[in-house]
VMD Tcl script that draws the C-alpha trace (Angstrom):
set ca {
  {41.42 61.01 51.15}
  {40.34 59.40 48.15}
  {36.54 61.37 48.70}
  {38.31 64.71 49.44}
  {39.96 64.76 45.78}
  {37.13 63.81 44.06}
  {34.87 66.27 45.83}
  {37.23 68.99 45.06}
  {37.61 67.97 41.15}
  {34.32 68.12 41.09}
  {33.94 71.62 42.65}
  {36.87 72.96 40.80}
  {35.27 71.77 37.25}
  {38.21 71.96 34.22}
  {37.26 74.95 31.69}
  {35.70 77.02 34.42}
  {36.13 80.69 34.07}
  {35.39 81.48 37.80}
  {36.76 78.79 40.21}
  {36.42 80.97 43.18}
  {32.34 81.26 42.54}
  {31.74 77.51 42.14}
  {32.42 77.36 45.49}
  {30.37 80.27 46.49}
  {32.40 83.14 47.16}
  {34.52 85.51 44.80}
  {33.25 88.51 42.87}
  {31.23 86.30 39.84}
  {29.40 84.47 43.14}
  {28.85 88.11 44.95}
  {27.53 89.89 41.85}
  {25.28 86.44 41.32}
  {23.91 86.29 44.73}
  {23.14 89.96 44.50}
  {21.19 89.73 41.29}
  {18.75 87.00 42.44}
  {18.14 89.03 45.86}
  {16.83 91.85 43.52}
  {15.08 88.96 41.60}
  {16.51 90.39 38.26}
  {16.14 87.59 35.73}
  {17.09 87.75 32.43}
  {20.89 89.07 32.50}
  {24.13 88.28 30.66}
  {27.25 89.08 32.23}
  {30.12 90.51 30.33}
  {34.11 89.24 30.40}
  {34.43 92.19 32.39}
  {31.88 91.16 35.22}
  {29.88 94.74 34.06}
  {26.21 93.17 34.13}
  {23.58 93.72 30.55}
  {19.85 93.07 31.57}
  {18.00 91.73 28.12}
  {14.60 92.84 27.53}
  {13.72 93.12 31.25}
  {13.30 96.20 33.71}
  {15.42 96.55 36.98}
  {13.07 98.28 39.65}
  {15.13 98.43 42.72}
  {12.58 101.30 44.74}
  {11.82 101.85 48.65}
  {15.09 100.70 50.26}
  {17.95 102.19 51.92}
  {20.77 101.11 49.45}
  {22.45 104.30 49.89}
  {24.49 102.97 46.58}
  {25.13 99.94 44.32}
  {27.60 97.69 45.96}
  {31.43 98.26 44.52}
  {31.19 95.28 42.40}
  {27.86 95.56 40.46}
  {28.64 97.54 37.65}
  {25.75 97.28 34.87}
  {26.36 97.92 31.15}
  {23.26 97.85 28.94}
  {19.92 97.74 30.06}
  {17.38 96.95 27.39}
  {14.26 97.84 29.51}
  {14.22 100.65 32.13}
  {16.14 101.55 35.25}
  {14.13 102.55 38.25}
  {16.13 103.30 41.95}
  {13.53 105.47 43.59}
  {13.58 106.52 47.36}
  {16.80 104.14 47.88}
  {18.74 107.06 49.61}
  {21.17 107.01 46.94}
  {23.97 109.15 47.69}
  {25.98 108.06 44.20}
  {24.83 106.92 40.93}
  {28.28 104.89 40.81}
  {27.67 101.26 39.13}
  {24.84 102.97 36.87}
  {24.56 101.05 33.27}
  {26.30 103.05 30.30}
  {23.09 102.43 28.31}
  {19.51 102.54 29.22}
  {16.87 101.63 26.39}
  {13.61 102.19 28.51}
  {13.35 105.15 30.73}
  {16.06 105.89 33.45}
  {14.30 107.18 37.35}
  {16.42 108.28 40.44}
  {13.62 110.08 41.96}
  {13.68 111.02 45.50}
  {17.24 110.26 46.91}
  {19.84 111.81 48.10}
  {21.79 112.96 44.65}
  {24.14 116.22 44.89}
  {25.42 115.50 41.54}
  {24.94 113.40 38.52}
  {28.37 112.01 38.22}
  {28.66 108.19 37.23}
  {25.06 108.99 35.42}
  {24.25 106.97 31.99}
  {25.00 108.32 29.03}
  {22.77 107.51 26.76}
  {19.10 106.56 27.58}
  {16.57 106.02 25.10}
  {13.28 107.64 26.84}
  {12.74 109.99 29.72}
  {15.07 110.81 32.57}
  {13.84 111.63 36.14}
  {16.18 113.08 38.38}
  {13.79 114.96 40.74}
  {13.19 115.37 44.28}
  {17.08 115.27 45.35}
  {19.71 117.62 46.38}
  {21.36 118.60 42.86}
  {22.56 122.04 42.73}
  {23.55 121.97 38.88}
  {23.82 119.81 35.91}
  {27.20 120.55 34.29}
  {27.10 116.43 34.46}
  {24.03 115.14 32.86}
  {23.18 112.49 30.30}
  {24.67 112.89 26.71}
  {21.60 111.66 25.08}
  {18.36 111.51 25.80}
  {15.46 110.39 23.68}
  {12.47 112.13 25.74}
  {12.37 114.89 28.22}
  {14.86 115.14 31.42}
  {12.52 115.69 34.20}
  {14.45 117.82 37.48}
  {11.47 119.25 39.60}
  {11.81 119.30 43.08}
  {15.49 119.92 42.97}
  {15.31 123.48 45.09}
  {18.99 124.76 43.78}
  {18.06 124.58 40.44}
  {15.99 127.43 39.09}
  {13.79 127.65 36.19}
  {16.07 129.86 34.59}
  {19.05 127.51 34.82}
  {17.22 124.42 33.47}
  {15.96 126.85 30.57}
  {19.42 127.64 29.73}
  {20.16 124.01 29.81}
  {17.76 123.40 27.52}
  {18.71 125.42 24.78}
  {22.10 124.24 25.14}
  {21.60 120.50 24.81}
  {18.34 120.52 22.47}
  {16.34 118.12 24.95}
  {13.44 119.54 27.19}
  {14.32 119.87 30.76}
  {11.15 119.97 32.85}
  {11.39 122.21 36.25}
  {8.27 122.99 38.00}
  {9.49 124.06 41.04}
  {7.60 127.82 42.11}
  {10.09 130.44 42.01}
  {9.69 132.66 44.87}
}
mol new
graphics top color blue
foreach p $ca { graphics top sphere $p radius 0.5 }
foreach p [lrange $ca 0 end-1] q [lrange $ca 1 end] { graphics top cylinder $p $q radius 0.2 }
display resetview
């Protein structure tokens, strides 16, 4: 008996924030375990469990994620954000902040909602399914790249343009 209590004094340390994830399981453990699959190093996490990734890139490309689980939720990203050909469906759990360049290339988009902000270089939203951008980034320091998108017409993107005084890049032929 005498074991049993120490062991668990021992697991359940005084002054810890997350008791539940010192034994493995709970959101701070799930978030943790989820972070070193993607092998993303360099992170602080917030009171808030939202997750900042210091002077580092998060390249999460070629899988089918389909979305970010319900409890990642990044915050500040002081490199750039890459999910490319991940089927994404959602761009829910997307940081509020992205220093570097932000890519969703080539998934399954419909809409922008849940998208950053505020992102400090270029923004590549191309080869998906969006039909419009009434929900788009705030600020952008470079261009906002949308070819391959084939609801959106040069015309719209133009329009777009003018409005929010960053280039948005369309290629696509018009017929």
């Amino acid at each position: 008996m005498k074991l049993i209590k120490e062991s668990l004094e021992q697991t359940f340390t005084r002054g810890s924030d997350d008791k539940l994830s010192n034994i493995g399981i709970g959101k701070k453990a799930a978030i943790l375990k989820w972070l070193t699959e993607f092998n993303i190093e360099k992170y602080e996490l917030n009171d808030d469990l939202s997750i900042n990734i210091i002077k580092h890139d998060v390249w999460i490309d070629m899988i089918n994620i389909g979305s970010l689980p319900k409890y990642i939720q990044f915050d500040k990203i002081y490199g750039s954000f890459r999910m490319m050909n991940a089927k994404l469906t959602t761009l829910r759990g997307f940081p509020t902040y992205v220093k570097g360049t932000l890519n969703c290339e080539s998934n399954l988009l419909k809409t922008l909602e849940f998208i950053t902000p505020v992102i400090g270089k270029d923004f590549y939203c191309g080869y998906n399914q969006l039909v419009d951008l009434k929900i788009r980034p705030t600020l952008i320091g470079g261009s906002m790249f949308v070819t391959g998108n084939s609801l959106l017409t040069t015309q719209y993107t133009d329009m777009i343009e003018r409005k929010r005084g960053y280039p948005i890049v369309n290629t696509r032929d018009e017929d």
